[in-house]
C-alpha positions as CSV (number, residue, x, y, z in Angstrom):
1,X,8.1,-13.4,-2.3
2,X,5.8,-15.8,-0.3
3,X,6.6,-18.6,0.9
4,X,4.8,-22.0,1.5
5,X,3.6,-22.5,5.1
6,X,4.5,-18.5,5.8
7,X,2.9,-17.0,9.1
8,X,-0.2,-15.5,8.6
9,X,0.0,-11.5,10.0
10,X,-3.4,-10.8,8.6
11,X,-7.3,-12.2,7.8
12,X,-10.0,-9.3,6.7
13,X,-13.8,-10.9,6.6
14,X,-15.4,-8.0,5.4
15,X,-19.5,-8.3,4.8
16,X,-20.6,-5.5,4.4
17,X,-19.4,-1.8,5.0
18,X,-21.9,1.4,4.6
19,X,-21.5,5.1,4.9
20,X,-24.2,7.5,4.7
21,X,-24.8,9.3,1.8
22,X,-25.0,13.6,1.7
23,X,-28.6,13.0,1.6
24,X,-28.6,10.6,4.6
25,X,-29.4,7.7,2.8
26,X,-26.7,4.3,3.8
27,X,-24.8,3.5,0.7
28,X,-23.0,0.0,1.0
29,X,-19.5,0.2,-0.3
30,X,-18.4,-2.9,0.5
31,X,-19.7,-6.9,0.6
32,X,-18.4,-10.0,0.7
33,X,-14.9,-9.4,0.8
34,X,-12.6,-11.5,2.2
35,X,-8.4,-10.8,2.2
36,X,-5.3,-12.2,3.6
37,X,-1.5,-11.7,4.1
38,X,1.4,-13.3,5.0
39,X,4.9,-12.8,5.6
40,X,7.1,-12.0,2.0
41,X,3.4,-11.4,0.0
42,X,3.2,-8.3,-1.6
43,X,-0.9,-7.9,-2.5
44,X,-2.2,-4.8,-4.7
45,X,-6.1,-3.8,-4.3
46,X,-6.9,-2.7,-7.9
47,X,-10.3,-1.2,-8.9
48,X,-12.4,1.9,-10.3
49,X,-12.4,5.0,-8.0
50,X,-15.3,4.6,-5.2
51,X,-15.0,0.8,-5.5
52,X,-13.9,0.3,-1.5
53,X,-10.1,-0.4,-1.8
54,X,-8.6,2.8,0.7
55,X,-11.6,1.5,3.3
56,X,-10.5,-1.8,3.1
57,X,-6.8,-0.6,3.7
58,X,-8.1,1.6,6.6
59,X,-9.9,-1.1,8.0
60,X,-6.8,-3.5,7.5
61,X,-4.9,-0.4,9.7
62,X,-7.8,-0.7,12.4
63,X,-8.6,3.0,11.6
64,X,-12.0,2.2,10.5
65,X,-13.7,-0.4,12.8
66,X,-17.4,0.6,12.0
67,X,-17.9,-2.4,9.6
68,X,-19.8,-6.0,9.5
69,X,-17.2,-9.0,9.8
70,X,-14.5,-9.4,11.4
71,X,-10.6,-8.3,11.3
72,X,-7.4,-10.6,12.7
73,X,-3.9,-9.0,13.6
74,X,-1.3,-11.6,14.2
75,X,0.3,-10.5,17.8
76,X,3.4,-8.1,17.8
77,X,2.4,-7.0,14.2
78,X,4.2,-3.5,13.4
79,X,2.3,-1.5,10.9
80,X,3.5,1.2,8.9
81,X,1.1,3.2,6.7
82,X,1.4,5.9,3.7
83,X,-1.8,7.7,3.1
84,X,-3.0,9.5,-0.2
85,X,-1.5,12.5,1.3
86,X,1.6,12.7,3.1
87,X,0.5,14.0,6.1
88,X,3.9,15.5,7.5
89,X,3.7,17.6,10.4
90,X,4.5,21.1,8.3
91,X,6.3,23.0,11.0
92,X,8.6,20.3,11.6
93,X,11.6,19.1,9.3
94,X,11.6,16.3,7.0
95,X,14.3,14.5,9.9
96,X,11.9,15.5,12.4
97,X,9.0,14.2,10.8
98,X,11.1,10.4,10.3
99,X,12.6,10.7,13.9
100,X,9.0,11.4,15.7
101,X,7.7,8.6,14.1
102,X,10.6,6.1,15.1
103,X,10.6,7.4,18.4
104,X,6.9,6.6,18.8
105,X,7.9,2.8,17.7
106,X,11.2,2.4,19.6
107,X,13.0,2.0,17.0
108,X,16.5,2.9,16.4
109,X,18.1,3.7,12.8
110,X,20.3,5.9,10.9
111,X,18.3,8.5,9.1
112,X,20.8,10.3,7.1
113,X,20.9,5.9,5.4
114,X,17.4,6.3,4.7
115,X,17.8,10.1,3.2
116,X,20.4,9.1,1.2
117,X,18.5,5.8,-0.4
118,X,15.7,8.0,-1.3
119,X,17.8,11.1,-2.6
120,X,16.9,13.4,0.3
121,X,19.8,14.4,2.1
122,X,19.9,18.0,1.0
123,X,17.0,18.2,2.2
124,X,17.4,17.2,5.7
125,X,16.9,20.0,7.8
126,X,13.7,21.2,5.2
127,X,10.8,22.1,7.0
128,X,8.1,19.6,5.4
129,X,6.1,22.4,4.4
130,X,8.0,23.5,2.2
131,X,8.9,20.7,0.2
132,X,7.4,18.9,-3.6
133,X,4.8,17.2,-3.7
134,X,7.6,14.3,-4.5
135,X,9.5,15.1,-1.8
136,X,6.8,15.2,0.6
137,X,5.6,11.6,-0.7
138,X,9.5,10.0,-0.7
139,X,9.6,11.5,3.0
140,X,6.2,10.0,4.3
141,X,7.6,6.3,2.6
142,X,10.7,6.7,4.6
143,X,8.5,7.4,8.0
144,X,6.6,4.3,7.4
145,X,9.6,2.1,6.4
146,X,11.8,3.5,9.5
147,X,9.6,1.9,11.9
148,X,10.3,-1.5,10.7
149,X,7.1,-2.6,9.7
150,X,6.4,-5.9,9.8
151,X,2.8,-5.1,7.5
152,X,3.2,-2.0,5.3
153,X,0.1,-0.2,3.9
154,X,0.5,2.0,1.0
155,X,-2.6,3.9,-0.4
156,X,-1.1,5.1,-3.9
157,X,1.8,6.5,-2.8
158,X,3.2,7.1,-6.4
159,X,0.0,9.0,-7.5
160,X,0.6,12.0,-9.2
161,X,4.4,11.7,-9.4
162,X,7.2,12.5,-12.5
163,X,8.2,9.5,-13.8
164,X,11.8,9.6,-11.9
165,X,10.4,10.0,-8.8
166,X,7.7,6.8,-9.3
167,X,10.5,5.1,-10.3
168,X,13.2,5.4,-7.1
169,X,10.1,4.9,-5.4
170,X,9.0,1.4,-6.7
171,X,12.7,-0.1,-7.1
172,X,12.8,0.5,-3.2
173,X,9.6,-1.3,-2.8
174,X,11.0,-4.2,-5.0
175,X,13.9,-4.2,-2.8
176,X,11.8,-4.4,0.7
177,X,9.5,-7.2,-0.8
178,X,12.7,-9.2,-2.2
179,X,13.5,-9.5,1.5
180,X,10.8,-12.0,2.3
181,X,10.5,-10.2,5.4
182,X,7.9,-7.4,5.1
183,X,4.2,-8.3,4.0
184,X,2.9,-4.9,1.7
185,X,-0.6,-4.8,0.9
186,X,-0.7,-1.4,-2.4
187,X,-3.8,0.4,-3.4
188,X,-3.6,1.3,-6.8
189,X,-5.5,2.8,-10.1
190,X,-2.2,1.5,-12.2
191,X,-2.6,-1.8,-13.7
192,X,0.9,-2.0,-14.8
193,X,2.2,-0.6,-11.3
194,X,0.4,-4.0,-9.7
195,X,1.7,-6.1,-11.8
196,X,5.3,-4.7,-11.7
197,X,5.4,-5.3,-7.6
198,X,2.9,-7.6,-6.6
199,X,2.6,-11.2,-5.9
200,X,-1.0,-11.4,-5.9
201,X,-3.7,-9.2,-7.3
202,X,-7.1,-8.2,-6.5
203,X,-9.6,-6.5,-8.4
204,X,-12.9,-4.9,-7.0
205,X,-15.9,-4.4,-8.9
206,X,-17.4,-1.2,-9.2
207,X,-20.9,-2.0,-9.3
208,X,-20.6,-5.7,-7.0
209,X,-18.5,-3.7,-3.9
210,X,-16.5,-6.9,-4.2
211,X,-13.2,-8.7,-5.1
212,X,-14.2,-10.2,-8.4
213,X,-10.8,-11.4,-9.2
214,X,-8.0,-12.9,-7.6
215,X,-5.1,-13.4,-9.6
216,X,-1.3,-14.6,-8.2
217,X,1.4,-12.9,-10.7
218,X,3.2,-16.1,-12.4
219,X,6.2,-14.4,-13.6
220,X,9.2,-14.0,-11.1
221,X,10.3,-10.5,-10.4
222,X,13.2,-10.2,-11.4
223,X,12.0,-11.2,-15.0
224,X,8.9,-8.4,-15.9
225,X,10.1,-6.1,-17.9
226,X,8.3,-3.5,-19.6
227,X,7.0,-5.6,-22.5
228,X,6.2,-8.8,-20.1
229,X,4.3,-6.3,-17.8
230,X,2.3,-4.7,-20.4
231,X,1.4,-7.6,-21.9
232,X,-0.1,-9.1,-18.7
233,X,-1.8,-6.2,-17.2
234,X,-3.9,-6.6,-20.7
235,X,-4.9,-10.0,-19.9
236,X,-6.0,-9.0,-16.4
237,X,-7.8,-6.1,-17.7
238,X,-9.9,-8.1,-19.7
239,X,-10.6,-11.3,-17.4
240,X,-11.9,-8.2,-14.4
241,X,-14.5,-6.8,-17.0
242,X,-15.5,-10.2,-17.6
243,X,-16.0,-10.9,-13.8
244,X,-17.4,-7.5,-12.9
């Protein structure tokens, strides 16, 4: 969890992001939005579909720079990113796909450790192509986590997944963000997912292209259970209509 006085790794000053339209016209999808993350915070982006929050994850990546405001990386930052889709290289196996990636980062690890964490061993020498869609999406977490990510982007990685598979995926995120070590910043549509993980939650409107709420989670971790969780992701629900 985040600590008082933790370094800052990065500061989004979004004011305004537009794309253009099918019929050439500029729609703004974004104003006015301002984000931060430290080391140990774990933040979730929480909103309608169309309300900004993968642009504001691929800005926070640097892979969208085409916007008004301004974007500061603390130096030395290591990102590691999971999009919507994996986006494994198909002809390659699932230990090629983790190994390229580390290579790219000079980073050393044991592979078959992070197979095994995320129940994948058998399925080692797999060519990605032909895996689940839950296998693909427990293989592309493992890329980003084998770098050793100092800032870890997630664009609802759980989407679409049994309930099994969700599940082995967020205990390993509880485990990373329990290190203090790691700041995450999670797109999600799942209330209850956010507050589950997260340290800090913000909502975007739909119709402002803003963060209309900003909400820290009061309840530790280790103590949200189902009912707890439930419960609070009601509350939030309501006080984000209010605000949008």
């Amino acid at each position: 969890m985040q600590t008082a006085g933790a370094e800052k790794l990065l500061e989004l000053e979004i004011e305004s992001k537009v794309y253009g339209s099918e019929a050439g016209v500029p729609v703004e999808i974004l104003r006015h939005t301002a984000l931060h993350l430290e080391v140990g915070s774990f933040v979730t982006l929480v909103g309608p579909s169309g309300c900004g929050k993968t642009t504001i994850l691929r800005i926070a990546a640097g892979l969208d720079g085409d916007f008004r405001g301004k974007r500061w990386l603390a130096p030395s930052v290591r990102i590691g990113m999971v999009f919507q889709e994996p986006r494994l290289l198909a002809w390659r196996t699932v230990e090629d796909n983790i190994r390229i990636a580390m290579e790219a980062a000079s980073v050393a690890g044991d592979i078959g450790e992070w197979l095994e964490r995320f129940e994948l061993v058998p399925h080692r020498r797999q060519f990605a192509g032909e895996l689940s869609l839950g296998q693909a999406r427990r293989v592309a977490v493992i890329r980003a986590l084998s770098i050793a990510p100092n800032l870890l982007l997630l664009d609802e990685p759980l989407v679409s997944l049994d309930g099994a598979t969700a599940a082995r995926i967020r205990e390993q995120l509880r485990t990373i963000a329990e290190t203090g070590r790691v700041a995450i910043l999670l797109v999600t549509h799942d209330l209850n997912e956010a507050v589950e993980l997260s340290d800090r939650i913000l909502f975007l409107g739909e119709q402002s292209r803003r963060v209309v709420l900003e909400e820290e989670v009061p309840i530790p971790r280790n103590q949200r259970d189902r009912k707890t969780v439930s419960a609070l992701a009601e509350e939030l629900a309501v006080l984000a209509v209010q605000r949008n």
